[in-house]
C-alpha positions in Angstrom: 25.2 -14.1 28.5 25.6 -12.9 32.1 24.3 -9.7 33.6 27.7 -7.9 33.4 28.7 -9.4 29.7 31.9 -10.8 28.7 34.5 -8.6 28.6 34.4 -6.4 31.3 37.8 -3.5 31.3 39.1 -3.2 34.9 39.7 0.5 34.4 42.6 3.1 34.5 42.4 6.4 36.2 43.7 8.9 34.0 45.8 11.9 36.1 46.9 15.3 34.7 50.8 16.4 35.6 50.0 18.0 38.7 48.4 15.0 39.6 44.3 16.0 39.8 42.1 13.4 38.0 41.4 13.9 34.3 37.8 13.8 34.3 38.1 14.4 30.4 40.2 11.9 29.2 38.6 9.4 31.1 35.1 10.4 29.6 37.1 9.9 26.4 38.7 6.5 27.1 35.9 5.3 28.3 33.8 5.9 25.0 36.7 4.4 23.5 36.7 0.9 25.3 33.2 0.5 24.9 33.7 1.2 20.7 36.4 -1.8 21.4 34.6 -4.5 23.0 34.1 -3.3 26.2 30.8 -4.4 27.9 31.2 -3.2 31.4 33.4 -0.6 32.7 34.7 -1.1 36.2 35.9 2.1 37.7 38.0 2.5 40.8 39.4 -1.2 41.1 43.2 -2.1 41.5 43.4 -1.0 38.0 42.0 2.4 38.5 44.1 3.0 42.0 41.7 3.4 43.8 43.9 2.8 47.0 45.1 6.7 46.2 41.7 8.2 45.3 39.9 10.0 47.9 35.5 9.1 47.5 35.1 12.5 46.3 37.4 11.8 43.3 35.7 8.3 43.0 32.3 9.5 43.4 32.9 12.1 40.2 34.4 9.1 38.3 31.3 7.0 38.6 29.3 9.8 37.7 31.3 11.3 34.9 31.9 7.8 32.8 28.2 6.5 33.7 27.5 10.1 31.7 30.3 9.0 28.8 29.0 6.0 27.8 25.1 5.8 28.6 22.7 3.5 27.2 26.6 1.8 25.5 27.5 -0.3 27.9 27.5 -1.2 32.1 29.5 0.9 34.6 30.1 -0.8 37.6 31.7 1.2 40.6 34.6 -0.3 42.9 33.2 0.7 46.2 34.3 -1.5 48.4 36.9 -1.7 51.7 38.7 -3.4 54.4 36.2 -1.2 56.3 32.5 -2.0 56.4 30.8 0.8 57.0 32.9 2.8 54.2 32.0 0.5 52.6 28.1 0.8 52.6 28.4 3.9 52.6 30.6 4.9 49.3 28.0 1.9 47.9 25.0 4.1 49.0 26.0 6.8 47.4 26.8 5.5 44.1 23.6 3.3 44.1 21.8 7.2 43.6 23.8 7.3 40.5 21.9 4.6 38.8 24.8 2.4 38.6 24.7 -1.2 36.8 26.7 -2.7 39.9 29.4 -2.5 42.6 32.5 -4.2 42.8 33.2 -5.3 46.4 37.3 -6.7 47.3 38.0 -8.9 50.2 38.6 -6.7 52.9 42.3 -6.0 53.0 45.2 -6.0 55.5 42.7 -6.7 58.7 42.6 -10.4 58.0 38.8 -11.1 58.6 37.7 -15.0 59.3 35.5 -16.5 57.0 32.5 -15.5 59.0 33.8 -12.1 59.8 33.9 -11.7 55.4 30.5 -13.4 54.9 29.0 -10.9 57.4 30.9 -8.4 55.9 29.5 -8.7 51.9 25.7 -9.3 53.6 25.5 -5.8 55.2 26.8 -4.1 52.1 24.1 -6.4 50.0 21.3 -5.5 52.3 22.2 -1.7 52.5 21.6 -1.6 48.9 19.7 -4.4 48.0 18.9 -3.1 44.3 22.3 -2.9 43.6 24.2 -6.1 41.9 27.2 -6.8 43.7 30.4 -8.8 42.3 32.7 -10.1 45.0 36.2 -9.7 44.6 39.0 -12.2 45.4 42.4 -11.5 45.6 44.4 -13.0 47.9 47.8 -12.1 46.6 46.7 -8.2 47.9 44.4 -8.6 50.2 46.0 -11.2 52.6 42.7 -13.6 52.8 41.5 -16.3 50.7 37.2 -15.5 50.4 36.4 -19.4 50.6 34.4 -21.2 47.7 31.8 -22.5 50.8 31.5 -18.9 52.0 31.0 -17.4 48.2 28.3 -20.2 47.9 26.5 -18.5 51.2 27.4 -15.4 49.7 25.6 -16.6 46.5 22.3 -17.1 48.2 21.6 -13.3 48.4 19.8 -12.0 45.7 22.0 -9.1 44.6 25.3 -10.8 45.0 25.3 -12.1 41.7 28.9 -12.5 40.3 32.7 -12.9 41.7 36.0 -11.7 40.1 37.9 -14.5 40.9 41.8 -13.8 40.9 43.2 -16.6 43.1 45.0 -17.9 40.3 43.7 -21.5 41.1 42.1 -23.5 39.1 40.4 -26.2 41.7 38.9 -22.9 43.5 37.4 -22.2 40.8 35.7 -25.5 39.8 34.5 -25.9 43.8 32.9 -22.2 43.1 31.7 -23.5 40.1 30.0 -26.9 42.0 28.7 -24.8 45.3 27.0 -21.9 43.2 23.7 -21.6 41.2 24.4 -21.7 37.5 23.7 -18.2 36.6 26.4 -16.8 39.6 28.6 -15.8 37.4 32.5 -16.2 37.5 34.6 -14.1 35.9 38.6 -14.4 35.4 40.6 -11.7 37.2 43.7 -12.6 35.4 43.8 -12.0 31.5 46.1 -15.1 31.2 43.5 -17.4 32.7 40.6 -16.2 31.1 40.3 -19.1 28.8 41.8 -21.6 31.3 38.8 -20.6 33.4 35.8 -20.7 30.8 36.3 -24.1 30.2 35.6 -24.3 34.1 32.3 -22.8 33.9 33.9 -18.9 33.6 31.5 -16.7 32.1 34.4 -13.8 30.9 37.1 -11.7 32.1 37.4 -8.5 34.3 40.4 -7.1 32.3 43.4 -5.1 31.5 44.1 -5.8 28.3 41.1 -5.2 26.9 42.4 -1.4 26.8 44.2 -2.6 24.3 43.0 -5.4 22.6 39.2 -5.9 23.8 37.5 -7.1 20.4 40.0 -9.6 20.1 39.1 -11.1 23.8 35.6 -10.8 22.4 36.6 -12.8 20.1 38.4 -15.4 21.8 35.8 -16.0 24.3 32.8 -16.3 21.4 34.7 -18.6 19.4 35.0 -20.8 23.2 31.7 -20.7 23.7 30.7 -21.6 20.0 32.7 -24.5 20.2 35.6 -23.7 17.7 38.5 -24.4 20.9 40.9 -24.0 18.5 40.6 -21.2 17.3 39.8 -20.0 21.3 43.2 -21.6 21.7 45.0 -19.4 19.3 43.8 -16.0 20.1 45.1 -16.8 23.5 48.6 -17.8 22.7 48.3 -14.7 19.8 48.1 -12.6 23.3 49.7 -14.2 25.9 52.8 -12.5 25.4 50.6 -9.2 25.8 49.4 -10.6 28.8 52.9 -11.2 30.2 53.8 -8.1 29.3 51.2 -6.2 31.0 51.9 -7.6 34.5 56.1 -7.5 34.3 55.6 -4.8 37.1 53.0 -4.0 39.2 49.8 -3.5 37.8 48.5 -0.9 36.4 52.1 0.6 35.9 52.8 -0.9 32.6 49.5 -0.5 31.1 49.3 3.1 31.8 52.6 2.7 29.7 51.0 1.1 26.8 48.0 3.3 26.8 50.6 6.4 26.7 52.7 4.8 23.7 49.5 4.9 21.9 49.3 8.7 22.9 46.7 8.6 25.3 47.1 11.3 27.8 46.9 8.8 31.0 49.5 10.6 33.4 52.2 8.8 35.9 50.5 6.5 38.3 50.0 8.0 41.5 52.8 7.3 44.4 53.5 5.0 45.8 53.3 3.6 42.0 56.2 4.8 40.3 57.2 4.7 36.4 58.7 1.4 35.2 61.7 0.7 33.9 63.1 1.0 30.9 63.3 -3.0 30.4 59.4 -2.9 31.0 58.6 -0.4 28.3 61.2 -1.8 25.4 59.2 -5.5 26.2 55.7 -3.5 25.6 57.1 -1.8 22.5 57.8 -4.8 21.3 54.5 -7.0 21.9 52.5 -4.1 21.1 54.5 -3.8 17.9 53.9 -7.4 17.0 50.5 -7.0 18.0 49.6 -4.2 15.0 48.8 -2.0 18.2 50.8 1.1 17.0 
């Protein structure tokens, strides 16, 4: 199995009314996701906003859920930005924490060229080279397309060791697959192309539905790699329309929803993220209802 595992939750940033971090109830969710087929935690991705955390909030999140769920399962720390030197630096700081890895996204909004990102991920790498670093790819925020020829240079540095690949393209991820050593790992950064993607060489899933229904990914994935593809086949459509469900608005609006429905004490999302609709939360209702996740 790769370093990071499976299943690996992409997740949420619980906020109190007034809008302060909930240091508490994500200590609590946290245990919870690892109980449900959780292997790593990644805190402070897209999922976790961390576009409206400041690194002081960020920094007490690493350190508060790498307390929650010690010796349980990985915590991995979204540290990265379209900055480089914020970006070695909030990685410095949580490498004192003892993390199990950093999550790194292509720089955003500035547009880098190829070279400009492979320079980029090596300076963060050698800044803190005992740190295992998963790229991040998601051109659909970020504006820029990290290459499969520059993520197999990337690949050739010893602590960049996996890549969360949300490109939505198949045929990237087969050339990432061909350009990279066998044990780089690739994980899915979509929860609808998870299985799509192992049976391109994908080792898992960085995901949001696994706040909901991560021993049933577990699940799926094992029966893949065990061979019984039918069975792989059917958990997936058994969730797809989860999967749908969870991404009808900007993500991670409606799964903060579904996690509320459930009665977890998750807050609004921070603005610019608003609530959804009421269209969005009759179609979780529903799913989740079908689902036995009431």
């Amino acid at each position: 199995m790769a370093h990071f595992g499976r299943v690996l939750t992409a997740m949420v940033t619980p906020f109190r009314e007034d809008g302060s971090v909930n240091y508490e109830v994500a200590e609590k969710l946290a245990a919870h996701l690892v109980e449900r087929g959780t292997d790593t935690l990644v805190v402070c991705g897209t999922t976790g906003e961390s576009p409206t955390l400041t690194w002081e909030e960020e920094y007490e999140l690493f350190r508060a859920i790498a307390q929650a769920v010690a010796g349980k399962a990985k915590v991995m720390a979204g540290t990265g930005s379209n900055s480089t030197a914020e970006a070695i630096a909030a990685t410095q700081k949580a490498a004192k924490l003892e993390l199990d890895g950093t999550l790194q996204v292509v720089p955003y909004y500035n547009k880098p060229p190829q070279e400009g990102l492979y320079q980029h991920f090596r300076a963060i790498a050698q800044a803190s080279p005992d740190l295992p670093i998963m790229l991040y790819n998601i051109p659909g925020r970020t504006g820029r397309n990290l290459e499969p020829e520059t993520m197999a240079r990337l690949a050739e540095i010893p602590n960049i060791i996996a890549v969360k690949e949300a490109s939505g393209h198949l045929d990237q991820v087969s050339e990432i697959r061909r350009l990279t050593p066998s044990d780089f790992a690739i994980y899915s950064g979509e929860d609808s192309l998870t299985l799509p993607l192992l049976s391109v060489g994908g080792s898992g899933v960085v995901s949001v539905a696994s706040h909901l229904v991560g021993d049933r990914l577990q699940e799926m994935i094992a029966n893949f790699e065990s061979g019984n593809h039918q069975k792989a086949l059917q958990g997936h459509l058994d969730l797809t329309p989860l999967f749908k469900a969870l991404f009808a608005t900007t993500n991670p609006i409606p799964v903060k929803t579904a996690l509320q429905l459930q009665g977890w004490e998750v807050g609004s999302p921070r603005l610019p993220l608003c609530e959804p609709d009421a269209e969005v939360v009759s179609t979780l209702k529903r799913v989740m209802t079908n689902l036995g996740l009431f």
